[in-house]
TIPA-540736 format. One record per residue: z, x, y of N, C-alpha, C, CB in turn. Coordinates in steps of 0.1 Angstrom, whole numbers, plus 5000, padded with zeros to 4 digits. Atoms other than C-alpha are relative to their C-alpha. Glycine has a CB too. Layout:
N
ZXYZXYZXYZXY;...
//
This chain:
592
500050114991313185762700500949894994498549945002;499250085001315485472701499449855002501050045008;500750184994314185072694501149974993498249904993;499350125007315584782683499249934989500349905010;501150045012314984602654500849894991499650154989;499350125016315584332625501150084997498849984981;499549945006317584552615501050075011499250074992;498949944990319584652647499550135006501550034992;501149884985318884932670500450154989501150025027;499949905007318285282652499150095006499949974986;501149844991316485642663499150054990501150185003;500849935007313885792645499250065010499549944990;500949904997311486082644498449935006499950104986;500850074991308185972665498850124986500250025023;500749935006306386212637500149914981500550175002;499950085015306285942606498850004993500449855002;501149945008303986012580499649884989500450164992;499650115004302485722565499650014982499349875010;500650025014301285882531501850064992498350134996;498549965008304886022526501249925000500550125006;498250104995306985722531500349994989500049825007;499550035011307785712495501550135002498750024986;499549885001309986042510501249945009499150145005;499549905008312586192517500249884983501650095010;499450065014313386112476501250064998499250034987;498550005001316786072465500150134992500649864991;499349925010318686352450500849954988500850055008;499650095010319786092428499249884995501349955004;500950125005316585912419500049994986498550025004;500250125018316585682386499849915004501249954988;500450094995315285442382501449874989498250004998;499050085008318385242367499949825000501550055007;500250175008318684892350502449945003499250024970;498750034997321784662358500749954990500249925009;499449975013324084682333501549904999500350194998;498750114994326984382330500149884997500249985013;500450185009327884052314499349915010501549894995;500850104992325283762325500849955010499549874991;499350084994327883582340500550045017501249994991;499649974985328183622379501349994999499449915012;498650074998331583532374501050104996500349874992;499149905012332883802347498750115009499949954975;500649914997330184042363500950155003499449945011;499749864997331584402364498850125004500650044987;501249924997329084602381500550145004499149935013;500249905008328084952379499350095016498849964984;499849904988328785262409498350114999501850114997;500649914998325585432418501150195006498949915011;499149875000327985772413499950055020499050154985;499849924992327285982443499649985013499650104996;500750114988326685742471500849995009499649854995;499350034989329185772500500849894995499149965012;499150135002331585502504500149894989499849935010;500350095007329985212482500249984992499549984998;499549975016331785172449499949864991501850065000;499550115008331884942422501349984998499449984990;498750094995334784732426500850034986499749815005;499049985013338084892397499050104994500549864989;500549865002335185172391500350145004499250005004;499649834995336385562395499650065002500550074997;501349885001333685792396500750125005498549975011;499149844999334586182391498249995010500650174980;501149904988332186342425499250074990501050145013;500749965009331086602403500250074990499350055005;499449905019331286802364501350065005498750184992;499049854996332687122386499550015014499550164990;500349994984332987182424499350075002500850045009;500749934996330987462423498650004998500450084998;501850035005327587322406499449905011499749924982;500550144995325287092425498950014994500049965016;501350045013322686932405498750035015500149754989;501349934992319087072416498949885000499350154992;501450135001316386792429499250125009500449785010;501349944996312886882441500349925015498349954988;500450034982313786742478501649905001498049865004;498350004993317986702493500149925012500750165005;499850034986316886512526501049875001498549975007;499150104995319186232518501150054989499449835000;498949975008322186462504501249894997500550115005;498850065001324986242511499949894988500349935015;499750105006323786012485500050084988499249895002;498850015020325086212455501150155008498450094974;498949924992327786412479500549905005499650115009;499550084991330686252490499750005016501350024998;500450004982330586142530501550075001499749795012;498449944992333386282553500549855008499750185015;500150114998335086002561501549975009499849934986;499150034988337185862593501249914997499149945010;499350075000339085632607499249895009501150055003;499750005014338085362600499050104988499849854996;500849875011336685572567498549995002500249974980;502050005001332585632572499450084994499250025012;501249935007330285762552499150085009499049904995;501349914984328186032572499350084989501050165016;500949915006324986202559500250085002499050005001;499849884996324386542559498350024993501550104994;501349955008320686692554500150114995498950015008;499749905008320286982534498750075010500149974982;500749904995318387252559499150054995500550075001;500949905007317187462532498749984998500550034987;501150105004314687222522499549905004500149954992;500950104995312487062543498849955000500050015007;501850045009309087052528500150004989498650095002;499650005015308486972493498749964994501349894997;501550065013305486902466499550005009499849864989;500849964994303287022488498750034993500550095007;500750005006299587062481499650174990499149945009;500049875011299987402462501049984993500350155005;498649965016301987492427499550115004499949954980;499649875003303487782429500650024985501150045010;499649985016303587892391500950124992498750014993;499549855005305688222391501249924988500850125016;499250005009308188262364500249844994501150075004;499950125009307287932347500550004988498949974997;499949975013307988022313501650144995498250064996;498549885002311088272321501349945002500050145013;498450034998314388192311500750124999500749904988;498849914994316588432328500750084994500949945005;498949945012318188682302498750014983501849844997;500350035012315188582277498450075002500149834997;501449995002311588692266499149915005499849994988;501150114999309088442278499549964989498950025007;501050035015306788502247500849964989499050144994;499250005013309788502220500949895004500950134996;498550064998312188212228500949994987499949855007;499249995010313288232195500650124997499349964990;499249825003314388612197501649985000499750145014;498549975000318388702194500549965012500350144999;499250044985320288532216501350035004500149865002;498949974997323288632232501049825002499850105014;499650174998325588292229500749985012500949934988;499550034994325988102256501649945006499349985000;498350034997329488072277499949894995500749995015;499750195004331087722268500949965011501049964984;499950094986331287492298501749994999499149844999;499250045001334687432303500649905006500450054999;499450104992336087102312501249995013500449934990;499549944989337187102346501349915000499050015013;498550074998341086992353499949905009501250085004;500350114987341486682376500450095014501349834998;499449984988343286882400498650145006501950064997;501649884995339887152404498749865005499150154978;501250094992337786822416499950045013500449845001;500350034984336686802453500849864999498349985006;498650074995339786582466499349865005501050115015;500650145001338886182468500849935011500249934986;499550114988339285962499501549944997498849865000;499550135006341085702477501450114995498849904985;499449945008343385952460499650044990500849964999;500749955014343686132424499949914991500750104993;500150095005343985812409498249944997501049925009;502050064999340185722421499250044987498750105016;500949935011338985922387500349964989500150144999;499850085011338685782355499250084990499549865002;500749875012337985982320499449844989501750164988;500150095017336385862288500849984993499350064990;498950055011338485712261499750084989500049854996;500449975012338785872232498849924989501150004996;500850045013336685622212498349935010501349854988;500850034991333985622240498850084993500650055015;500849925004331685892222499949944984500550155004;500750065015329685792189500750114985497950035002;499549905008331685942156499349994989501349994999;501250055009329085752132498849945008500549894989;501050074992325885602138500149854997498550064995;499550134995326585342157499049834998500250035016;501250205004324784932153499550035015501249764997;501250054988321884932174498749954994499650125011;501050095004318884702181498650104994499749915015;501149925008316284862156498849925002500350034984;500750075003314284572163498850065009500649855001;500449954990313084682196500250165006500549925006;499949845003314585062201500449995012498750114996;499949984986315584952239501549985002499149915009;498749994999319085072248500350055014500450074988;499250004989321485072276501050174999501149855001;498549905004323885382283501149955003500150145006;498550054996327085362283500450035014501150064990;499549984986329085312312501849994999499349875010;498450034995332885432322500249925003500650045007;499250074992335485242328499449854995499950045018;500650065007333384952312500549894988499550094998;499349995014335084732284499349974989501149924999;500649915008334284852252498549864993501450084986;500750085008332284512244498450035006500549845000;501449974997329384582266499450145006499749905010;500849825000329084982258499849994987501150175004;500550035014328784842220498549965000500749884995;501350024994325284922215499150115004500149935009;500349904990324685152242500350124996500749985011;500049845005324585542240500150025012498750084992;500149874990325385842259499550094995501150065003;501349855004322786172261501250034988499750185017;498949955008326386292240499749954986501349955006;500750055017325286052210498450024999500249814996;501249985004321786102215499950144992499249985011;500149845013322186502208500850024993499950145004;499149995012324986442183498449984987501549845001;500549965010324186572150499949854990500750124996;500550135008324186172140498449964999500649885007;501650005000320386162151499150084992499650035011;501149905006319186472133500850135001498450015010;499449865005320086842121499450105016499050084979;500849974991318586962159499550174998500749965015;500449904998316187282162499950085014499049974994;500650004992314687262193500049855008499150044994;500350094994314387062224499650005017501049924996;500749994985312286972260500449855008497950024997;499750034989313586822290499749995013500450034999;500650064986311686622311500849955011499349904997;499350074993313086552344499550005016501350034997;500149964984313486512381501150055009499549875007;498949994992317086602388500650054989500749885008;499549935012319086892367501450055009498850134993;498949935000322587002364499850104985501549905001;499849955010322287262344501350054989499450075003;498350005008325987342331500349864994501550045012;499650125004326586982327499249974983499649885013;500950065016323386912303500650094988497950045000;500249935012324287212282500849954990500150155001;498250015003328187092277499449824991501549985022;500250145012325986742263499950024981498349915005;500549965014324786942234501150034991499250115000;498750015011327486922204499850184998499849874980;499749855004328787312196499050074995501150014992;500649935011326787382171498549985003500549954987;501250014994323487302190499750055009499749925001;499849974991324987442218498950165010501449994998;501049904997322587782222498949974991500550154999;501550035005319587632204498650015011500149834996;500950084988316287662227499749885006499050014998;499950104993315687462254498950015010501449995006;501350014989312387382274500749915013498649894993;499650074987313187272310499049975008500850065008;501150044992310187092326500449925012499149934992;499450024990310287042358498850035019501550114997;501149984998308787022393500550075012499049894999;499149944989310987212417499550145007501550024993;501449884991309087472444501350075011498249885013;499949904987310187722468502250004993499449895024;498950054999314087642475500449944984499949905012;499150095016315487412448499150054988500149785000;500049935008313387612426500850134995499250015000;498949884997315387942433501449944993500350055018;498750065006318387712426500149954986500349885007;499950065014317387602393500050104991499149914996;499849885006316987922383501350085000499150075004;498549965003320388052392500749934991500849985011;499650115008321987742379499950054983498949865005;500249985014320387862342500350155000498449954996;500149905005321288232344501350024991499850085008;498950025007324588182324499849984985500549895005;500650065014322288042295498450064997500049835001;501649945001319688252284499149934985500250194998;501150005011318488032258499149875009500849954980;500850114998317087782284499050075010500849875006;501349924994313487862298499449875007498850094987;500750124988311387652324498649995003500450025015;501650004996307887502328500049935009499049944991;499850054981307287412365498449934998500150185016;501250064997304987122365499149985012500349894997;500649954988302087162388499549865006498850114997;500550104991301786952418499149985012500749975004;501049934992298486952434499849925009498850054994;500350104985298486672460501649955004498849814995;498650004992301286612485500549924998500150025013;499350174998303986402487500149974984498849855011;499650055009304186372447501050104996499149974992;499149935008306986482424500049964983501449965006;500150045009307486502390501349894995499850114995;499050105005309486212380500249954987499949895007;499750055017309386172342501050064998498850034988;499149975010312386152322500149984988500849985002;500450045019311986222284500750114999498249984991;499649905007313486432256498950034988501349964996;500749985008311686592232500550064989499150045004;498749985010313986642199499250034984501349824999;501449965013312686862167501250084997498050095003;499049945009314786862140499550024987501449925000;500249925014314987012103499649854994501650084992;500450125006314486622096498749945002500849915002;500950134991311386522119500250095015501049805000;499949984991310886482150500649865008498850055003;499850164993311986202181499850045015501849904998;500249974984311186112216501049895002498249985009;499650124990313185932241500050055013501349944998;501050074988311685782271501449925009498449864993;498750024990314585742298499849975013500950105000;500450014984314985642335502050075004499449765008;499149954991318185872340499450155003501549994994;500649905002317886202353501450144993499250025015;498749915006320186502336500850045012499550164991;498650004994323186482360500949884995500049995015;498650115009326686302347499949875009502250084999;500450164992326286062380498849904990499050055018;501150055006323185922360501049934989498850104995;499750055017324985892326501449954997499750144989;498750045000328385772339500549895002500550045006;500050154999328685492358499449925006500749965003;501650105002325285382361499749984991498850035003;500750075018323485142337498450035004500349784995;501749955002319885292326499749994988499650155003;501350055018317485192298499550144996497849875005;500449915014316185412270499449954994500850044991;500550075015313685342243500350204990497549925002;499649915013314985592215498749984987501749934993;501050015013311885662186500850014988498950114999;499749965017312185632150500550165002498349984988;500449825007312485992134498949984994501150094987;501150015002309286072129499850124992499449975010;499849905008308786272096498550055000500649954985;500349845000306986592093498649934989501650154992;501150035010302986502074499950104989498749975007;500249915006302286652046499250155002499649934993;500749854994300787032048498649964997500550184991;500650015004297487012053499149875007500550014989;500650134995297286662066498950045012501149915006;500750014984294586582097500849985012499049875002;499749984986295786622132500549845005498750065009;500050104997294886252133500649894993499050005001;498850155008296686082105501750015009500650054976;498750014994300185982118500149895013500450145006;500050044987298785752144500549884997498750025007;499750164998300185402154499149895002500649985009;501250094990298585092159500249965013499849874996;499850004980299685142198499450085008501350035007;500649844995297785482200501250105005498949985014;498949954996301385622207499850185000501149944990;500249825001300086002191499449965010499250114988;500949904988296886052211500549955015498049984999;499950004981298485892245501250145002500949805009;498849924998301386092243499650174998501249954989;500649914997299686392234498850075009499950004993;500749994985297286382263500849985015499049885000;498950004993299886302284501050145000500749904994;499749845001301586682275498950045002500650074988;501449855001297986842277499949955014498050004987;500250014986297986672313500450145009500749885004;498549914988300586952322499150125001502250054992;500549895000298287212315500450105000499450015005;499149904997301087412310500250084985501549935008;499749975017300987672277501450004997499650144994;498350065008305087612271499849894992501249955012;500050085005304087322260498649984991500349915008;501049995010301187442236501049974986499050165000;499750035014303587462204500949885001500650114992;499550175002305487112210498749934998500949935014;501250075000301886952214499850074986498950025014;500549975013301187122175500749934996500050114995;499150045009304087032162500149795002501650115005;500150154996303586632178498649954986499349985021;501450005011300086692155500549964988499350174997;499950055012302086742124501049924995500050094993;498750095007304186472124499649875003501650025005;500450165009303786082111501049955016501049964975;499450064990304585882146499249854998500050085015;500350145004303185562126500449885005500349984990;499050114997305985342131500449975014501250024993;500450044982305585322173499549914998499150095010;500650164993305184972184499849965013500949914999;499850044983305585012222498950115003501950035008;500849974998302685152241500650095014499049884999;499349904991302785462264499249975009500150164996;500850034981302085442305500850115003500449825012;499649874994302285792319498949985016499550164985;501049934986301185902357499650145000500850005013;500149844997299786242361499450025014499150084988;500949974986298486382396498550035001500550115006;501649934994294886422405499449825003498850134982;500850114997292186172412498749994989499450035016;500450095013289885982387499149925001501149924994;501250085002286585832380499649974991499150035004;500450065014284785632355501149984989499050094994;499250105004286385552328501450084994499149904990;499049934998288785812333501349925006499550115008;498950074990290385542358501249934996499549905008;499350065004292085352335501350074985499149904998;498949945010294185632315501450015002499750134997;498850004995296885672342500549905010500250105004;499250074990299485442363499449864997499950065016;500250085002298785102374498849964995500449975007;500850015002295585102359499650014986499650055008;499750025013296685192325500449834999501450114996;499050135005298984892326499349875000501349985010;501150134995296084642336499350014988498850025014;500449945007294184812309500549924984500350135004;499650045011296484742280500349815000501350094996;499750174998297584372295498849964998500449935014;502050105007293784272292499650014988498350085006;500649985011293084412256501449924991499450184997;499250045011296484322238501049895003500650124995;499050135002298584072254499349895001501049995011;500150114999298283732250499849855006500250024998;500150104991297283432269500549944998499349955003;499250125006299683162276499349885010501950015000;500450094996298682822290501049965015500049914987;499550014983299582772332500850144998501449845006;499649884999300183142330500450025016499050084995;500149924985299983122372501449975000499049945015;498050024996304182992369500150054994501149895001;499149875006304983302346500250085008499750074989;499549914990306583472374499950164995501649965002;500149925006306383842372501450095009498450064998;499049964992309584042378500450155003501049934994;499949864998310484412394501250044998499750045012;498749974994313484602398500450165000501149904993;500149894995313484912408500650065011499250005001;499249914991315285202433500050045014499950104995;501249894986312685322457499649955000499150125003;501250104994310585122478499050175007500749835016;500549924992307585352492499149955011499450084992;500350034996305285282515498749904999500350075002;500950065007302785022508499149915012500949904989;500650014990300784932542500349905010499149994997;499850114992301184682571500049904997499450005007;499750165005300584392554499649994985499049885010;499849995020301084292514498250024998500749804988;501250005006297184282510499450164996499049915010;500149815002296984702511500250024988501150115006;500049985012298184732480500649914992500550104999;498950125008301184512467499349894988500649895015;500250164999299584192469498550004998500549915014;501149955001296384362461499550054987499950095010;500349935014295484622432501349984992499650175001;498549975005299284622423499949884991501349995012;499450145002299884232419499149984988499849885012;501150055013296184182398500050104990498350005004;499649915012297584442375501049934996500350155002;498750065006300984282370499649854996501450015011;499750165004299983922369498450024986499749825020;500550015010297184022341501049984986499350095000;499350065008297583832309499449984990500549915003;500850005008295083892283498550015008500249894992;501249994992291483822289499249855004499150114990;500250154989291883482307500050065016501749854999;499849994991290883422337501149995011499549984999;498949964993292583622365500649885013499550145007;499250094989295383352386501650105004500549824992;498549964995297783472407501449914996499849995017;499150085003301483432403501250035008500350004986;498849964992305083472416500250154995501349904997;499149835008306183832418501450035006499150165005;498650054998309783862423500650135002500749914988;499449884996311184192434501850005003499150035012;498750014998315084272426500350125009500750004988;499549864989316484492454501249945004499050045015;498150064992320384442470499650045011501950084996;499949984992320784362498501150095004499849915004;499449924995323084492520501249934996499750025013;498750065005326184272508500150064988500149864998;499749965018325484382470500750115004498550054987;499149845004326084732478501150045008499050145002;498850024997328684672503501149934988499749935011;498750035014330784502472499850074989500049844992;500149975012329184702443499650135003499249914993;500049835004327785032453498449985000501050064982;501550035003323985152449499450205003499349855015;501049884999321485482449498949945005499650074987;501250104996318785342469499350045013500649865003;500949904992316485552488499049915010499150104988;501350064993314685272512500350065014499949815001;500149984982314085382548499949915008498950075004;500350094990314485212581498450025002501050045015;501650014996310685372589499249944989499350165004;500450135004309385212559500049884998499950004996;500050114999310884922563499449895010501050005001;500249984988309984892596498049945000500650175003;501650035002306484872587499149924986499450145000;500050065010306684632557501049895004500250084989;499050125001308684352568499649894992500349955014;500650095010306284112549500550034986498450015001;499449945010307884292523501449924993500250145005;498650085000310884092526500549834991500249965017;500150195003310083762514499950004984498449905007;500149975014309683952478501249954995499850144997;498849985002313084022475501149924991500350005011;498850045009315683882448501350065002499750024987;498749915006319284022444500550034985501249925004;499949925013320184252420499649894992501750064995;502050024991313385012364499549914989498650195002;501250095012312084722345499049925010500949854988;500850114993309284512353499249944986498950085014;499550075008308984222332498749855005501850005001;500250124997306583872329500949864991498650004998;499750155008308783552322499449894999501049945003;500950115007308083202310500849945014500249934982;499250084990309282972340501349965003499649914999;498550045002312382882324500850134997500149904986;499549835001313083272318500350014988501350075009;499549995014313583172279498850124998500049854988;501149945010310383412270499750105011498749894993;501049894991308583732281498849964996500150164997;501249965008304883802277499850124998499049975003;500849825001305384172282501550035003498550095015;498949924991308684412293499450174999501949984993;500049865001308384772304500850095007499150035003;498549895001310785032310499450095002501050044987;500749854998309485332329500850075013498249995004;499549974987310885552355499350015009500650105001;501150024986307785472382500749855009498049964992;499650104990309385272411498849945009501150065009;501550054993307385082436499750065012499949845004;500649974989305385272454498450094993501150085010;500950045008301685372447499850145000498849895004;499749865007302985762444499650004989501450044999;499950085016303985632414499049994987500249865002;501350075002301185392404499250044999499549945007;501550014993298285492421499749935008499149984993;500050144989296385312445497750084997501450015026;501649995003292285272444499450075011499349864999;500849894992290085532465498649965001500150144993;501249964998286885502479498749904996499950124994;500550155002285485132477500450004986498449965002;500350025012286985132445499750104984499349945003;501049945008285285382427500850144992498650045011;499249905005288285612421501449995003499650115004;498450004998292185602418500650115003500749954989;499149904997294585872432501249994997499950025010;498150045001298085922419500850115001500749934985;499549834998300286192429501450034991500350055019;498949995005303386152409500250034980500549875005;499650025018304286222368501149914999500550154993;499050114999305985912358499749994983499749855012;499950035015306585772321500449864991500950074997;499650064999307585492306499149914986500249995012;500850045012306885252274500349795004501050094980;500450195002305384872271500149964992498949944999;499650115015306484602250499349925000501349914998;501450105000303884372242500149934984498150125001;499650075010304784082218499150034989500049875003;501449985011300984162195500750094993498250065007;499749885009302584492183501449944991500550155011;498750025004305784302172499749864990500949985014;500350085007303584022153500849855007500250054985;499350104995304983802180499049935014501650085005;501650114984302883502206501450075014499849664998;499149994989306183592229501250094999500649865003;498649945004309883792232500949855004500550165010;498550114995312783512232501350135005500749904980;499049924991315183642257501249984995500049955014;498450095004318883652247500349985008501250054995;499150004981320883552272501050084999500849855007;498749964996324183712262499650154985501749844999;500649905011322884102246501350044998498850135005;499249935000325984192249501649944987500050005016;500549855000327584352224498449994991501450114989;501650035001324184422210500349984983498850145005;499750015013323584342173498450044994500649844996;501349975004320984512149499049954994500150074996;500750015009319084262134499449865011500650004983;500950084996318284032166498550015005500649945006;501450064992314683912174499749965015499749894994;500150024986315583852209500250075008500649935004;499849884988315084072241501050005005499250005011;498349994989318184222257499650005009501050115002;500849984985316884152292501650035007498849825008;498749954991319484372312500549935015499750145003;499550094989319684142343500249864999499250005011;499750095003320883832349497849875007501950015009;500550094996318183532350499749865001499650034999;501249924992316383402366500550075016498749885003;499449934984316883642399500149915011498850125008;499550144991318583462430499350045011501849975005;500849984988316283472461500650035011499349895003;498849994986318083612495500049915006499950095012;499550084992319583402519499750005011500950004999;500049874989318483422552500550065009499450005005;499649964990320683602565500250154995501149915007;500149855009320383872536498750105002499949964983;501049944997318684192545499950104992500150025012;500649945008317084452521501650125005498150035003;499249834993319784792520499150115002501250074990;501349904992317885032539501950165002498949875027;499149915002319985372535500050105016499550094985;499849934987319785552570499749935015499050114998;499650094984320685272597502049994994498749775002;498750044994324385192604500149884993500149985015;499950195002325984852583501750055002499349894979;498350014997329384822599500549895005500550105010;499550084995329384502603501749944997499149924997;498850025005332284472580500050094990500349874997;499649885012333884722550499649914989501950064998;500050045016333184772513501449964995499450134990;498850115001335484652491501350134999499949874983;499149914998337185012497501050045014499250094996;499649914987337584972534498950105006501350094997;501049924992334785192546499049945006499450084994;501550074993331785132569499150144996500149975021;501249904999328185282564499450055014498949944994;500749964988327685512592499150125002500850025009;500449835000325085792589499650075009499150034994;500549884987324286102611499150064998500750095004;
//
């Protein structure tokens, strides 16, 4: 059917589903952080890669590794946004849906060949391996052919990749990736997956690969030579279709094998992104919001918390020594036993025997199912209420410490803010110890439709959930953290860094007067909480950039405090028409 609307006249399906509006999900969901000097003025902003027309302005973005791969997501309905559009006169962006795949995380797991990497044993992954091909860097002229010309593509610099271990903030462990094309002062600091599995971190054995979006040729080509056929766990939550694909995708490499996380209520996906790294030195986690495709890790800016190395306990030790004062072992190891998946029985031992003391930041994982007593408060927004009440701190007129979002994906969140938002959501985020509960400002960063007309974007909102959230609007800031400041924005009381966007997939949301929470998504993500840091607050820097390793002050990746829309600024909603005028390439957004 055809209305009109805030938003100009647009068609949709008369079959809208209101538990799945968090859907279709991007083929390029991250939850990315904005990455770019404070200064609106000097601002260089940062190309959601595979997004039609919308570019960041003297940004190049290579389409993809190799023409012939396309990175495998658990659900394609909004391909065009990591596939170029086909593009007119003037140039337009045009969707394309992907057929194959029209239902997705449905209320069955299908668990076949979980544990089979293609060419390999299941039970032995350590048996004889045949070594895998070596990726080979594809020539400019083998790309898929660029609107703009061959010029549009831009490589790494030679001194773009880490050759020692580089100065970073040890204070905190929260890091930016680098970004092409970029200049070199504010990729100082920052990492690529490329330095993470460089042999500067650790002698590597072994490693597991949490995600929601896989190229598999690309990731392997991250791993330095000599790590290059090491085992490889691929967790993952990909069914029917784009499971078939992810399995082709890996038959080239038989040392990588796959645990297919099980999704037992509809409409969720697995969305955690983590590494799990076990080397001859230790062990390390990092807790990421990209997902393993080069769009992610190119020229988009995404947060990281990187762990210590975490050495190996003596033989012998208890299961239980090694722990933090954040509880970092047993959440994190309950968190893997959630998956109920035996691939991940000997990583969960090997987490046992090793010393993860030195964790300061506090884990917030989602897992799927539904939850009572005092079960309710282990996962999603109900964790995060949880730890804000026992360990952070009260400050004095706490109701003007604004609380701030910023995030990819809006989902669906009901007719009016009091459903959830402005409801269970809000009295989770504006907790602040164990004063009493006052509401506060919550400040939601999203671009409008001008940002990403000048800058570019990955941004999965729908006209139909918009449509039914317009109260939703009045949130809104311009350009995944979510963050409480001090009024003046000099101070935090909390930051967290997780790949769970807003929607109560994600989250959760409360069930049944109360009496039980539901969450259907695997999400991840770590809390900063000044108590663990022997601190009443974080002092914000203003300028992190390049970063230096011995400050005391949060690198808050956006600029603040966030600028409120204008009104004539409207949220970017990815499947209506904006042709009022071109990006800064000349194109209009027109999808089909």
């Amino acid at each position: 059917m055809s209305q009109n609307s805030l938003h100009g006249k647009w068609a949709v399906s008369s079959s809208d589903d209101d538990d799945g509006e968090e859907l279709p999900s991007s083929k390029t969901s991250s939850n990315q952080i904005y990455h770019a000097p404070l200064s609106p003025d000097t601002v260089t902003e940062v190309k959601e890669e595979p997004d039609g027309p919308f570019h960041f302005p003297g940004l190049k973005p290579d389409v993809k590794a190799e023409a012939d791969v396309k990175p495998v997501c658990p659900n394609t309905a909004r391909d065009s946004q990591s596939n170029p559009g086909k593009y007119e006169s003037p140039l337009s962006g045009k969707r394309k849906k992907d057929q194959e795949e029209s239902g997705w995380a449905l209320s069955d797991s299908d668990g076949d060949d979980d544990a089979v990497g293609l060419g390999n044993k299941a039970n032995n992954p350590t048996s004889r391996r045949a070594p895998s091909p070596k990726a080979k860097k594809p020539k400019v002229d083998e790309r898929p052919p660029s609107p703009y010309g061959r010029q549009y593509y831009i490589e790494e610099t030679d001194d773009f990749f880490e050759t020692h271990v580089p100065c970073l903030n040890d204070t905190y462990r929260f890091y930016l990736n680098k970004v092409t094309g970029l200049d070199k002062t504010y990729n100082t600091g920052a990492l690529h997956i490329r330095d993470i599995l460089s042999p500067l971190f650790g002698t590597l054995k072994e490693s597991v690969q949490f995600n929601y979006c896989f190229d598999i040729p690309w990731m392997v080509e991250q791993y330095p030579p000599e790590f290059r056929d090491l085992p490889v766990l691929i967790v993952h939550g990909d069914k029917r279709e784009a499971k078939a694909r992810l399995l082709k995708q890996a038959q080239p490499f038989p040392h990588v094998r796959f645990c297919q996380a099980k999704l037992d209520i509809a409409f969720g996906t697995h969305h955690t992104k983590m590494m799990l790294l076990w080397y001859e030195e230790g062990f390390r986690v990092v807790i990421t919001t990209s997902n393993l495709i080069r769009a992610d890790w190119y020229q988009k800016t995404q947060g990281l918390w990187l762990s210590p190395l975490f050495p190996r306990l003596p033989d012998g030790s208890p299961s239980s020594d090694g722990e933090s004062p954040t509880l970092f072992k047993k959440d994190l190891l309950e968190y893997l036993a959630s998956y109920r998946a035996p691939e991940l029985g000997e990583w969960i031992q090997r987490i046992r025997e090793h010393d993860l003391s030195e964790t300061r930041v506090y884990l917030i994982g989602s897992t799927p199912g539904r939850y009572l007593g005092d079960d309710m408060d282990r996962w999603g927004h109900l964790r995060l209420r949880k730890l804000l009440y026992d360990h952070s701190i009260p400050v004095p007129d706490d109701e003007i410490w604004p609380v701030i979002g910023q995030f990819s994906s809006i989902g669906s969140m009901g007719l009016d803010k009091t459903k959830w938002l402005a409801g269970e959501f809000q009295r989770t985020l504006t907790t602040l110890g164990r004063s009493s509960w006052l509401l506060c400002d919550v400040l939601q960063v999203y671009p409008s439709v001008d940002d990403v007309r000048n800058t570019g974007g990955s941004l999965p909102y729908s006209i139909q959930t918009a449509e039914k959230q317009l109260w939703l609007h009045s949130y809104f800031h311009r350009w995944k953290l979510y963050m409480r400041a001090s009024p003046d924005f000099t101070k935090l009381a909390w930051f967290l860094i997780t790949s769970a966007n807003l929607s109560k997939a994600a989250w959760g949301n409360l069930e049944k007067n109360n009496s039980q929470v539901m969450v259907r998504s695997y999400e991840l993500g770590v809390l900063y909480l000044p108590s663990a840091f022997d601190m009443a607050f974080f002092p914000v820097q203003k300028n992190p950039f390049p970063a230096t390793s011995s400050s005391k002050a949060f690198p808050v990746p956006i600029d603040l405090p966030p600028q409120p829309y204008l009104k004539t600024d409207q949220p970017w909603i990815w499947n209506i028409p904006h042709n009022q005028s071109p990006d800064t390439h000349g194109n209009i957004w027109v999808p089909s």
